[in-house]
Structures are given as C-alpha cells and as structure tokens.
C-alpha positions, 0 to 999 in steps of 0.5 A: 500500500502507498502512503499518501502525504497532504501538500501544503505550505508552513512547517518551518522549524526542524521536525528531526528526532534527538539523534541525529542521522547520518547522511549518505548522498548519492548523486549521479550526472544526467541520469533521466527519469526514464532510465530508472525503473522506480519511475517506470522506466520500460528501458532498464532495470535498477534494482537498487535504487529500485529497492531505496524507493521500495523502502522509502519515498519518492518525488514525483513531481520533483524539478531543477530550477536550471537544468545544467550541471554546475548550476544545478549542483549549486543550488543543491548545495546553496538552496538557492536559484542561480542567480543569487548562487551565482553560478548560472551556467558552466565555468562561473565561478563558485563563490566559497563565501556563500553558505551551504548545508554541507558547511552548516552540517559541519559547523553542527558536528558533522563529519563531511566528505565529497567523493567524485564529481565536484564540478564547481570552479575552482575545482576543489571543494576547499571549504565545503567539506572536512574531506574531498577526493574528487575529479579533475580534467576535463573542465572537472568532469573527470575521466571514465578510464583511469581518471585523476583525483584530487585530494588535499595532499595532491594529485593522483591517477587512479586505474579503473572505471570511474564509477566502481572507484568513486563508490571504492573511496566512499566505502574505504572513508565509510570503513576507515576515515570516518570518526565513529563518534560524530555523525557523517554526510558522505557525498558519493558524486558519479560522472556516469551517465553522462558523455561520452557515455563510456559504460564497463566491460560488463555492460557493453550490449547491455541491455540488447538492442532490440530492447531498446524500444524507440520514444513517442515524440523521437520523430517531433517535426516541432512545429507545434511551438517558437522555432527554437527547439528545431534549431537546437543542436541536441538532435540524435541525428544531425541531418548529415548522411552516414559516411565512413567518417561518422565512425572512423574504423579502427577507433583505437588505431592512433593508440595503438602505440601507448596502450601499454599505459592504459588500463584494462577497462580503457583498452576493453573500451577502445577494442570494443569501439573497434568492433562496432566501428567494423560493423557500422562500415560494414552496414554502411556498405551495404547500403543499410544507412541510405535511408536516414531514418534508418541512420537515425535509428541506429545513432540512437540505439548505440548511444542509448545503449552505452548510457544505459550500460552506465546507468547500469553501473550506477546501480550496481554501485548504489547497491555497493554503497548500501550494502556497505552501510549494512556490513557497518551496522550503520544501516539503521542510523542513516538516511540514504539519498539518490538523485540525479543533478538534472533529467536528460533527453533520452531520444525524447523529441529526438535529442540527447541533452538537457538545457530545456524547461521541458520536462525531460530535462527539468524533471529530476529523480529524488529517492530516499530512504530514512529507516523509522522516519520515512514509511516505505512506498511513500509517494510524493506527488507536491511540486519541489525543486532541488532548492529544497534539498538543502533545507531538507537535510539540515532539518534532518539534522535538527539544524533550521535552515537560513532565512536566506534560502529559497527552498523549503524543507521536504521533511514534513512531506516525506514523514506523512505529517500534514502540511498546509500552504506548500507551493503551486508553482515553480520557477525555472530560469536557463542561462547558459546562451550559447551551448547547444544553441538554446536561448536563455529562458525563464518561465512556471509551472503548476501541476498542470501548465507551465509557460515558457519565455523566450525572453530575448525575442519576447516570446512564449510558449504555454502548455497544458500537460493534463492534455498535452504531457509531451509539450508538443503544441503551445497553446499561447495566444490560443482564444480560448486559453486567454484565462490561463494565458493571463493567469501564468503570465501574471504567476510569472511576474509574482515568482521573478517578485519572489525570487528577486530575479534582476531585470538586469539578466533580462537584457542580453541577447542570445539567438538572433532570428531571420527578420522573416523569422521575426515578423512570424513571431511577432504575428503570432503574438497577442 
C-alpha cells in the first residue's frame, strides 16, 4: 500500500528526532527519469535504487530550477536559484563565501566528505567539506578510464572505471576515515551517465538492442511551438548522411602505440569501439544507412545503449554503497539519498541533452530512504525543486535552515505529517546562451501548465500537460486559453517578485532570428 502525504505550505522549524542521522548522498550526472525503473522506466532495470524507493519515498513531481550541471549542483548545495548562487551556467565561478548545508552540517558536528564529481570552479571543494577526493580534467568532469583525483595532499591517477572507484573511496572513508563518534554526510558524486557515455566491460550490449524500444515524440517535426527547439543542436541525428567518417574504423588505431599505459577497462573500451566501428562500415556498405531514418535509428540505439550500460553501473554501485552501510551496522542510523543533478533527453523529441524547461530535462529523480522516519512506498506527488534539498537535510539534522534560502524543507512531506500552504508553482530560469544553441529562458509551472519565455525575442510558449504531457503544441495566444494565458503570465511576474530575479539578466541577447523569422513571431503574438 502507498502512503499518501497532504501538500501544503508552513512547517518551518526542524521536525528531526534527538539523534541525529547520518547522511549518505548519492548523486549521479544526467541520469533521466526514464532510465530508472522506480519511475517506470520500460528501458532498464535498477534494482537498487529500485529497492531505496521500495523502502522509502519518492518525488514525483520533483524539478531543477536550471537544468545544467554546475548550476544545478549549486543550488543543491546553496538552496538557492542561480542567480543569487551565482553560478548560472558552466565555468562561473563558485563563490566559497556563500553558505551551504554541507558547511552548516559541519559547523553542527558533522563529519563531511565529497567523493567524485565536484564540478564547481575552482575545482576543489576547499571549504565545503572536512574531506574531498574528487575529479579533475576535463573542465572537472573527470575521466571514465583511469581518471585523476584530487585530494588535499595532491594529485593522483587512479586505474579503473570511474564509477566502481568513486563508490571504492566512499566505502574505504565509510570503513576507515570516518570518526565513529560524530555523525557523517558522505557525498558519493558519479560522472556516469553522462558523455561520452563510456559504460564497463560488463555492460557493453547491455541491455540488447532490440530492447531498446524507440520514444513517442523521437520523430517531433516541432512545429507545434517558437522555432527554437528545431534549431537546437541536441538532435540524435544531425541531418548529415552516414559516411565512413561518422565512425572512423579502427577507433583505437592512433593508440595503438601507448596502450601499454592504459588500463584494462580503457583498452576493453577502445577494442570494443573497434568492433562496432567494423560493423557500422560494414552496414554502411551495404547500403543499410541510405535511408536516414534508418541512420537515425541506429545513432540512437548505440548511444542509448552505452548510457544505459552506465546507468547500469550506477546501480550496481548504489547497491555497493548500501550494502556497505549494512556490513557497518550503520544501516539503521542513516538516511540514504539518490538523485540525479538534472533529467536528460533520452531520444525524447529526438535529442540527447538537457538545457530545456521541458520536462525531460527539468524533471529530476529524488529517492530516499530514512529507516523509522520515512514509511516505505511513500509517494510524493507536491511540486519541489532541488532548492529544497538543502533545507531538507539540515532539518534532518535538527539544524533550521537560513532565512536566506529559497527552498523549503521536504521533511514534513516525506514523514506523512500534514502540511498546509506548500507551493503551486515553480520557477525555472536557463542561462547558459550559447551551448547547444538554446536561448536563455525563464518561465512556471503548476501541476498542470507551465509557460515558457523566450525572453530575448519576447516570446512564449504555454502548455497544458493534463492534455498535452509531451509539450508538443503551445497553446499561447490560443482564444480560448486567454484565462490561463493571463493567469501564468501574471504567476510569472509574482515568482521573478519572489525570487528577486534582476531585470538586469533580462537584457542580453542570445539567438538572433531571420527578420522573416521575426515578423512570424511577432504575428503570432497577442
């Protein structure tokens, strides 16, 4: 039977128990919604996270206010939107002045570590945790093969896969650096899924191809909305035909020479890459790639099986890290968390991406579980962001949470205790003009609408997800949404009052339209 949870506003002081818990976070970077079987997903099986929702409670209708990496993991730290963050888009500077749940679980007693993906700049979290052993290189993604890490005496290459090393440090702190006599927040931060999407040698053809079952909207013409979604260049197939320079054949054929200095997961990859880039040359030989949408289809099916063999991975690490409390006898005492930074297009609409107030990229995945505290097969269905997040663990820990943050904490939700006043509305603002060819946009959502404004050209899109969940035809400037039109319209206005958003952030261009383009647009606006 599921627990049902009353939504509302107004719990504000800490609902914690004496004792405080541990806390173990486990996040992963882009891994989608639809890739996890506690939320349905018909690609994959998780069991482990799978088990953590069984035992636990889930967010349904959870978001990310900026739906990119680094902005996300800073309001997650923060509880704050990007703009006041400051991090509004990959590469800002972190600001290690600003407060954050890590610092203040710290000041209360905590013992605090973060293992794997920091993914701020500067790229170590100096003053964010007592202990950190993270990724370096690559802008602070790190490598999947043989990636380096960076702790507080230095440096140092790690051989392996990336995802079994990061739940390998976290268990070895657990198990031998941890204090037994202080309560602890373990930050275990994965690369995985994200690109280049390069899974173990135990996943590779994980799960079959034929499994892989293709998405309702993957051929979207998008001509049911403003243009840039058909401009955006996050599209599985890019609209060039297959060539035998799509996969150059041998892959590995110029690291030949240095792969004695590879490890054997790097060398499994590099031989298996070969295999496949034989096979595309001899599919595209025999004429099987003429037809683009048979192109596409492949593209799609081989990248989405790598993803998925990382996701698997994921899992399996997941379930390392729990069972690992269990072998400690700490099971009981700690609250387990699992989500992801933000959502991700998994062939949805046809791209691989995130950026977009669509829900395939604004919705994000929350598990926890809280023995004692949190009843299992508890499902949440009140709208919450990942501004919440920090507020929800520091009320675990029995710590009120600043003034200063804008979230609110989910622990009242997630106990059963009935809340009154909890929003009916979100805010979501992307910033990052430039990547991928997104404009910047802001805009609300409700349970039911959301609008979304393009805010350089002055345009909008409305939806009503009751009748169109796969955002394909905006409704804005429809006669017979008027009502709904203004209403929105006006929520906007009142979450850019609420959030203190600038008018300042509002006046840089990005996407610049063909006048003919324009003068569309500007017919089509009320």
């Amino acid at each position: 039977m599921v627990a049902s949870v009353a939504f509302v506003w107004g719990i504000e002081s800490s609902s914690a128990p004496a004792k405080r818990p541990n806390i173990l976070f486990i996040m992963s970077d882009d891994h989608a919604c639809n890739a996890i079987g506690a939320y349905g997903s018909k690609l994959i099986s998780t069991p482990r996270i799978d088990r953590l929702a069984d035992e636990g409670a889930i967010l349904r209708e959870n978001f990310c206010a900026n739906s990119i990496c680094s902005p996300s993991r800073a309001s997650i730290l923060t509880g704050l939107h990007s703009h006041l963050n400051g991090v509004t888009h990959n590469g800002a500077r972190w600001d290690g002045s600003q407060t954050t749940y890590s610092r203040l679980l710290a000041d209360a007693g905590y013992q605090t570590a973060l293992i794997g993906k920091w993914h701020q700049k500067p790229h170590t979290p100096d003053r964010e945790v007592d202990h950190w052993d993270v990724l370096i290189g690559h802008g602070g993604q790190g490598s999947y093969h043989d990636p380096h890490f960076a702790t507080r005496a230095g440096e140092v290459e790690e051989k392996g896969y990336c995802t079994d090393l990061i739940a390998d440090k976290a268990l070895r702190w657990l198990t031998e650096a941890r204090d037994p006599n202080r309560p602890f927040l373990l930050m275990a931060q994965f690369k995985a899924p994200h690109v280049p999407r390069r899974p173990p040698a135990r996943h590779f053809k994980r799960p079959p191809i034929a499994q892989l079952t293709v998405p309702e909207t993957f051929s979207d013409d998008y001509r049911g909305r403003a243009p840039y979604a058909a401009k955006a260049w996050m599209k599985v197939w890019n609209g060039r035909p297959a060539t035998a320079k799509s996969f150059p054949n041998p892959a590995s054929v110029a690291d030949r020479a240095a792969w004695a200095d590879l490890g054997a997961e790097e060398r499994a990859w590099k031989a298996y890459e070969d295999q496949r880039n034989a096979d595309f040359h001899r599919r595209l030989a025999a004429g099987e790639f003429a037809d683009h949408k048979a192109y596409a289809l492949y593209l799609y099916r081989r990248r989405l099986q790598d993803y998925l063999g990382c996701v698997a991975a994921v899992d399996e690490n997941v379930g390392r890290l729990v069972d690992g409390l269990e072998k400690a006898g700490l099971a009981a005492d700690t609250a387990v968390v699992y989500c992801s930074d933000q959502s991700y297009f998994i062939g949805e609409h046809g791209w691989v991406e995130k950026r977009w107030m669509y829900e395939e990229a604004m919705r994000m995945p929350f598990v926890i579980r809280w023995p004692g505290r949190i009843k299992p097969k508890t499902r949440i269905a009140a709208l919450t962001q990942n501004i919440d997040f920090a507020p929800t663990f520091l009320d675990m820990a029995g710590i009120n949470a600043p003034a200063s943050m804008q979230g609110r904490s989910l622990l009242p939700l997630l106990t059963g205790e009935r809340v009154t006043g909890w929003r009916d509305c979100l805010y979501y603002h992307y910033y990052h003009h430039g990547a991928h060819n997104v404009p910047r946009h802001d805009g609300v959502r409700t349970q039911r609408y959301k609008l979304i404004h393009f805010y350089t050209d002055d345009v909008h899109e409305l939806f009503d997800l009751q009748k169109d969940p796969h955002e394909l035809a905006s409704v804005y400037g429809v006669k017979e949404h008027a009502q709904v039109q203004s209403d929105m319209l006006n929520r906007l206005a009142e979450q850019r009052r609420l959030f203190g958003v600038p008018d300042s952030v509002f006046k840089h261009p990005y996407v610049h339209l063909s006048r003919p383009e324009r003068v569309e647009l500007r017919k089509r606006k009320r």
